[in-house]
Structure formats: C-alpha cells, structure tokens
C-alpha positions, 0 to 999 in steps of 0.5 A: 291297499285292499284285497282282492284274491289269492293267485296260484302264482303272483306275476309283476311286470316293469321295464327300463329308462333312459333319463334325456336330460337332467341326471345327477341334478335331479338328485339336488331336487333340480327336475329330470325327463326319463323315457321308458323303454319298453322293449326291455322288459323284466318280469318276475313271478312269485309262488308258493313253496316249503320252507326258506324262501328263495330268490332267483335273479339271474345273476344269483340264487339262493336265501333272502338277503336283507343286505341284497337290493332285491332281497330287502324288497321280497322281505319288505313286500312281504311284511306290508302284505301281512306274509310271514318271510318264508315259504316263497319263491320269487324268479325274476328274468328280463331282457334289461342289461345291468349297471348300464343306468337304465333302471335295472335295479328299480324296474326289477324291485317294481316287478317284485313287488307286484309279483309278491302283493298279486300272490297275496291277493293284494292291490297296491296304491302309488304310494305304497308300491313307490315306498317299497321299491325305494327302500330296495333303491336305498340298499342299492343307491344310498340316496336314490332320487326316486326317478328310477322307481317312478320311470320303470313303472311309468307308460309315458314320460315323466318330469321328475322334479323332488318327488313330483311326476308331471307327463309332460305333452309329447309332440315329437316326430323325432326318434332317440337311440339308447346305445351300450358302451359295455363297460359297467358303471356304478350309479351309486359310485357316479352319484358320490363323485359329482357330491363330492366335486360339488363340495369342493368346488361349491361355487362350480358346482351350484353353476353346473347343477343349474345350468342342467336344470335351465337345459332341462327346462328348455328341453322339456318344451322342445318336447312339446314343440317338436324342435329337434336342433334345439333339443339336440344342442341341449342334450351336447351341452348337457354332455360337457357339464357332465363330463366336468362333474365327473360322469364321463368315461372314455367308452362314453365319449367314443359312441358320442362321437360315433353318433355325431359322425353318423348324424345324430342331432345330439348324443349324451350318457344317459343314467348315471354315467362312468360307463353305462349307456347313451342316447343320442337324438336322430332326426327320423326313424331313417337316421335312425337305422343309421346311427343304430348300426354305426354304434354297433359297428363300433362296438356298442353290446346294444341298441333300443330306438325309442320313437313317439309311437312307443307311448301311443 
C-alpha cells in the first residue's frame, strides 16, 4: 500500500452478485460463476469527526461494534491504515436488498474499506482490500469462501475456484433475471445445513458437491459458446441437487416455476438459498421483459436484468 493524499471525505463504491452456478460447492473449494450486478449499487463515505467513532448503515446507528460484520471492518481498516479507532464517521447507503444472497454484506464491507483507506490517503493492493473484507465476512459467515469479497468489487464475471479468480470469456447473447422471493435467508444458516446433510450422508454428499462442480464446468463453456439451452438445462439440474442438499425454500420454488411458465430457458436460486433470490435465463431481452414482469405479478419484492452489454 502507498499513500498517496489525505481526503476531506473518504468515498468507496461496490455493488451485488448473483452466483450462476456453483454455490455451496464452491465452499468445498469446487469452482463458482458470479455476475456482478451493477444496478445495485452501495456506497459509502467516511469523515472525520470528535470523538467515538460512528457507523451509520441503514439498518442501524450507533458506536463500532467488533462483534458487528461491518463494524469489525472500519476497526480493521483503520488499524491497517495506521488510524487511531476513534474520530470517524462512516455512512453507508445503497440500493443492494439484504439477506437475499446477493452480496450484501461484502459488497458493503468492499465500500468501507475503500471509503476509510481513500480518507487516510491510502491505496489499497487485491490482497490487502480482499483480507480486510473477509474478516468482516468471517464475523458475518463463519467460513466465507471469498466469492463475495471477489465478486461485489469485480466489473466482470469471475470463476472462483478456492481463492483463485479467472474472467472467464463472455460471448452470450442471452439475458439473466435475478428476482426477490421476499423471504429472508441466512447464508451463514444454509452453508451449515448443506455441512451437515454433507456429514451425514458422506456418500450423497460428495456425489451432489460433484455433480455442481461438472455443471459448473460445463456451464462456464456455454458461456463461451453462446449455447443458451444448455446452459439452461445446467442452471434446472443445479436446482434439484440444490434442493436435495437443503437450499431450497418454497418461495424458491414457486418464482422457479413461475419463470418456467413464462419461458425461461432455466431458473435456479442464486446465493445461498432458503429465501433469498433466483436467476432465471431468458433467450433475449424481449423474453426477458416477459419473465421480469411475470415474477413481479407473482409477487417478486424485485428484479434486475443482467444482460452481456453490462460488462462492455
């Protein structure tokens, strides 16, 4: 890291993910695909100020807590930058839903941490901006993977595979629609109950976490050749070994189908799952429009189209 000026106000900008394939095995060090979002945006700003420092999100206001996701990273961030722990403000604000698996929690911490490094006049390397976010990720998650932390601040998709990021080649003339089903999930909760379907049923388990891994795979390559029905069948098959590992959730299931009714060409959860949000693959932008406003009739809280042009 190296300093390069001192800022009346510190400003850090991230935004969400939506995993295509491969979540929960990528914890097993099995590769994943996340798309950044772009249109959901989180920003936040750090000053100056007497006294305590302040943490405002906009789900609470108060002191640092080192117990809090968020606040362990201002304390940690602060430390690495050589600030005392007091006498800054840090607001963060954005249009990212929480607990839907899309991020959240990284793509904030990702925003604080340049916020607070920008207001000390400090330049953060990967390496370093990446170990700051996971240990926010570690109150938050336990074992995060790392995905989140790489994926909020990414402008491209990545492959994630045990640390590792590759940008994988895009050619795709497709369009995915990430949807709300409302109900909250847990990744934390979702990642311990696929563990612990994995210990008791060792056997099943390996077979599952592999057959995510082959789908992955394959799916990264129909990517690369703009095969839209195979992707499609990967994203549905991906689905059902979901659900056998315990990621599911009936509000899940009922936009999947939904999105199916409406053309979609496949439709999985996205994220950790047990709530939380889908991504369902149209054909085109056309189909869509369609899907989008088929799952709000049913009452999606919202949808994103994430279309090749994104990443341009």
């Amino acid at each position: 890291m190296t300093t390069e000026h001192t800022a009346a106000t510190g400003r850090g900008f991230a935004h969400a993910k939506a995993i295509l394939l491969g979540e929960h095995a990528v914890v097993y060090g099995s590769p994943a695909v996340a798309l950044p979002i772009p249109s959901l945006r989180v920003e936040a700003t750090a000053r100056r100020i007497d006294g305590a420092s302040v943490l405002d999100t906009e789900i609470s206001l108060g002191p640092l807590d080192a117990s809090d996701p968020l606040g362990t990273t201002v304390l940690e961030t602060l430390a690495h930058v050589g600030a005392a722990p007091a006498g800054v403000e840090v607001v963060v604000r954005g249009t990212l839903p929480i607990g839907r698996g899309l991020g959240s929690s990284a793509a904030a911490a990702n925003a604080i941490v340049d916020a607070v490094a920008d207001l000390h006049g400090v330049a953060l390397d990967d390496a370093d901006r990446f170990e700051l976010v996971q240990r926010g990720e570690r109150v938050a998650h336990g074992t995060p993977s790392g995905l989140d932390a790489r994926a909020t601040s990414a402008s491209t998709p990545i492959l994630f595979t045990a640390g590792r990021v590759e940008h994988p080649p895009i050619r795709f003339g497709g369009s995915f629609v990430v949807a709300d089903t409302g109900a909250r999930g847990s990744t934390r909760k979702a990642v311990a109950d696929v563990r612990t379907f994995v210990e008791l049923h060792p056997e099943r388990g390996r077979a599952l976490l592999a057959e995510l891994e082959r789908g992955t795979v394959e799916g990264v390559a129909d990517l690369a050749a703009d095969r839209r029905d195979d992707l499609g069948t990967r994203m549905n098959a991906a689905q059902v070994v979901l659900d056998e590992l315990g990621a599911g959730h009936p509000a899940i299931t009922a936009l999947i189908a939904v999105a199916a009714a409406n053309g979609a060409l496949g439709a999985k959860l996205t994220g950790g799952g047990q709530g939380g949000c889908i991504i369902t693959l149209a054909a085109d932008p056309a189909s869509a429009r369609r899907i989008s406003q088929a799952l709000l009739e049913a009452g999606a809280l919202g949808t994103w189209t994430i279309d090749a042009e994104d990443y341009a």
